[in-house]
N, C-alpha and C positions, 0 to 999 in steps of 0.2 A: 473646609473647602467647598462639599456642598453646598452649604447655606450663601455663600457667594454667590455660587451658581447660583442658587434659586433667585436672589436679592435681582441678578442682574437679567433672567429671565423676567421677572415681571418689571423691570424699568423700560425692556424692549416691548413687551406686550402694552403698556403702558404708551409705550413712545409710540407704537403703533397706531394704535385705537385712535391718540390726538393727531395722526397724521391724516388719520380716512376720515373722522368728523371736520377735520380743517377743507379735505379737499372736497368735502359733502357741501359743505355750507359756501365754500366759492361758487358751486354751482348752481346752489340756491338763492343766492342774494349777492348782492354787489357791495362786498368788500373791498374790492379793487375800484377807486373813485378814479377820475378823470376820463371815463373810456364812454366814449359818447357811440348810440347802439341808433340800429336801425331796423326797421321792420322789414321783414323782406319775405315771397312766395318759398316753400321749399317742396317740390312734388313728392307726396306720399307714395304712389306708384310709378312705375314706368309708363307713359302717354304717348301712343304713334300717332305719326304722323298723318292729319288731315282729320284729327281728332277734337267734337265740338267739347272747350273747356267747360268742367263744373265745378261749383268750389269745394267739394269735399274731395277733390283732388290735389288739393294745396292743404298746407299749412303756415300759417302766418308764424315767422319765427322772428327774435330778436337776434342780433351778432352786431359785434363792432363797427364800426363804419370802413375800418380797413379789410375788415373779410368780406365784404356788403361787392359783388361784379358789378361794375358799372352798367346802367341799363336794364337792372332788376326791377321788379314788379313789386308794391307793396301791399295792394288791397285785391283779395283776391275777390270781392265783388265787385271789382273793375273789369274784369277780364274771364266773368260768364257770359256763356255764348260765343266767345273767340275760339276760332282754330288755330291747333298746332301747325307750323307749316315746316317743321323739324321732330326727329321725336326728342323726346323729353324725359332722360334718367330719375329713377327714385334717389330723393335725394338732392336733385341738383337745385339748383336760383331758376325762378323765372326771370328769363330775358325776353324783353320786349320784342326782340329782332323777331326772336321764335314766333310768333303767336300773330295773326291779323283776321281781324272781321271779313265776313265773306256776305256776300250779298248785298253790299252796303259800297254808294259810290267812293267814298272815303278809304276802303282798304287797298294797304301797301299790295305790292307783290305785284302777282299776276292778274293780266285782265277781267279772268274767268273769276277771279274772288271778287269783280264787284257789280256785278249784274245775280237778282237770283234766279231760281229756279222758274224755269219756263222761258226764261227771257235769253234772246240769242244777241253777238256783235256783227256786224255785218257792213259791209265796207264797199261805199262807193269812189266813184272817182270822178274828180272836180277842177274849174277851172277860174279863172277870176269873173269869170262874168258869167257862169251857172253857178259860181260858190259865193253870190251877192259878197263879192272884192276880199274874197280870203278875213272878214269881219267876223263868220262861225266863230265859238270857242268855246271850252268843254262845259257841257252843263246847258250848253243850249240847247231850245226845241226847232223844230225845223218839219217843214212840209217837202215834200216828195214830189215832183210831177214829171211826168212824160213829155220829154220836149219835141217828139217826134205827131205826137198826136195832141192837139190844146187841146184844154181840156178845165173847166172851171173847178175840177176834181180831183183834189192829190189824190197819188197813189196811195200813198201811208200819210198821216199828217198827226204835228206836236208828236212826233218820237225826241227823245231825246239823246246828244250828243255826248259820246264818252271818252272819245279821243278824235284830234285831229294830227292828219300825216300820220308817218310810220314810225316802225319802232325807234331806229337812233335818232332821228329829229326828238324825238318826247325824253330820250335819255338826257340830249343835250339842254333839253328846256328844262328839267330837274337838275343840271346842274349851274343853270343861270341864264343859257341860251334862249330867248326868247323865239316860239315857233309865227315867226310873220308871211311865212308862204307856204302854201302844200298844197297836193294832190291826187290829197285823200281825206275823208272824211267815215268814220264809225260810228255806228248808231247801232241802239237798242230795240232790239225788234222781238217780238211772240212769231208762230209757227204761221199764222196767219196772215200778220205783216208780208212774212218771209214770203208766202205763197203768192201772195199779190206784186213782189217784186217780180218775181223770178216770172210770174204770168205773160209778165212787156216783154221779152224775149231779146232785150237786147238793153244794155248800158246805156245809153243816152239820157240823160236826167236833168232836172234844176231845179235846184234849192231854195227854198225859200224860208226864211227868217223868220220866226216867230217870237212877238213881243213877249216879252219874260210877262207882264198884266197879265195876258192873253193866255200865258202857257203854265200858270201857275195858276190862274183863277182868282188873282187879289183884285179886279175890280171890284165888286162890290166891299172889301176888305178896305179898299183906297177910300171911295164912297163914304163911309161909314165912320171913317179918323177923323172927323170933322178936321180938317186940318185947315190951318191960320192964314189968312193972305197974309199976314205979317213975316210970317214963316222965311227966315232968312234961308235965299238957293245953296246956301255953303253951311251946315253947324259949326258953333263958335265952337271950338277945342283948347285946351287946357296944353300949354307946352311946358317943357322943362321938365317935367316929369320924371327926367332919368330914363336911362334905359333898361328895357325890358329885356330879362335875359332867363335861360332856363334854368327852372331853381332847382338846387340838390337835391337827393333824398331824406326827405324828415329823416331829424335826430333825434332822439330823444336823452335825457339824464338819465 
């Protein structure tokens, strides 16, 4: 009767051993075929929020495409230098939602992430014929003058334009609405600027337009393209193409 015992203790020890090398080697290599993987960020620490991303803060890991949150991050040298605008558990997916560049005209969110340091928004108010016919739009430079006193001298001139109108008009225009009237215009201003506004002691303003040539410096850049009288006013374009749509998250085998 012992010797059974012993016989069917070591079939268990036995069974054992190839259960923990089986489930060792699942985890090491890919036994299991068909299961298409994706790279994706995984936070090594916990990350608060308003915190500038670095990459030894992630780790790039592989999972399924079915465990993969939609909206995950995959390179995490994509996303040094972004801030958290949420915090961010060890452990978890980076999601895009979380995280926007700050200082840079391009980031999501709030206003203040996309002017940087030193630089203020500051908001005047405008009319169709001091706001040259409601034409401004974001990313334009513009001159400043005192309409109370002429003056061959803007106040502030090529500041640049970061929003026009107010907040829900700009909601509406991100969801399709185009902004065609307002009366209001923001601009990027230093301490300086500011102090030369605030000097005229009173609102009264007009805007003046400045050529993007002009407000970016590409004249000599133009100049310099030798470019073609032949030069057709419209580039020929290539149609049919299909259309362009947002691609997955790489797979990988």
């Amino acid at each position: 009767m012992k010797k059974i015992y012993l016989i069917a203790a070591v079939i268990a020890l036995v069974a054992g051993f190839a259960t923990y090398f089986f489930a060792s080697e699942l985890k090491t290599s890919k036994i299991v075929t068909g299961v298409d993987e994706a790279t994706v960020l995984i936070a090594v620490q916990d990350i608060e929020k308003n915190t500038i991303l670095t990459e030894d803060m992630f780790q790039e890991t592989k999972l399924p495409v079915n465990a993969v949150s939609y909206g995950t991050v995959c390179n995490a040298k994509d996303v040094i230098g972004y801030m958290a605008t949420d915090k961010i558990l060890m452990g978890e997916q980076l999601m895009v939602r979380k995280i926007t560049l700050v200082g840079d005209s391009k980031a999501d969110g709030r206003l203040s992430y996309q002017f940087e340091k030193g630089m203020y928004a500051y908001t005047i108010s405008v009319e169709i014929e001091n706001g040259v016919g409601y034409f401004i739009k974001e990313d334009d430079r513009i001159n400043i003058y005192d309409r109370l006193i002429p003056s061959t001298e803007p106040i502030v001139e090529n500041v640049p334009v970061i929003k026009i109108s107010d907040y829900p008009s700009n909601i509406l225009q991100d969801a399709g609405t185009e902004i065609t009237t307002y009366a209001t215009v923001t601009v990027k201003l230093n301490k300086q600027q500011i102090a030369k506004m605030l000097e005229v002691g009173h609102e009264n303003f007009r805007v003046v337009l400045v050529s993007h040539e002009e407000s970016h410096g590409l004249t000599d850049d133009i100049a310099n393209a030798s470019i073609p009288e032949s030069r057709n006013s419209v580039p020929k374009t290539n149609y049919g193409m299909g259309e362009i749509t947002m691609a997955p998250p790489t797979t990988e085998k």
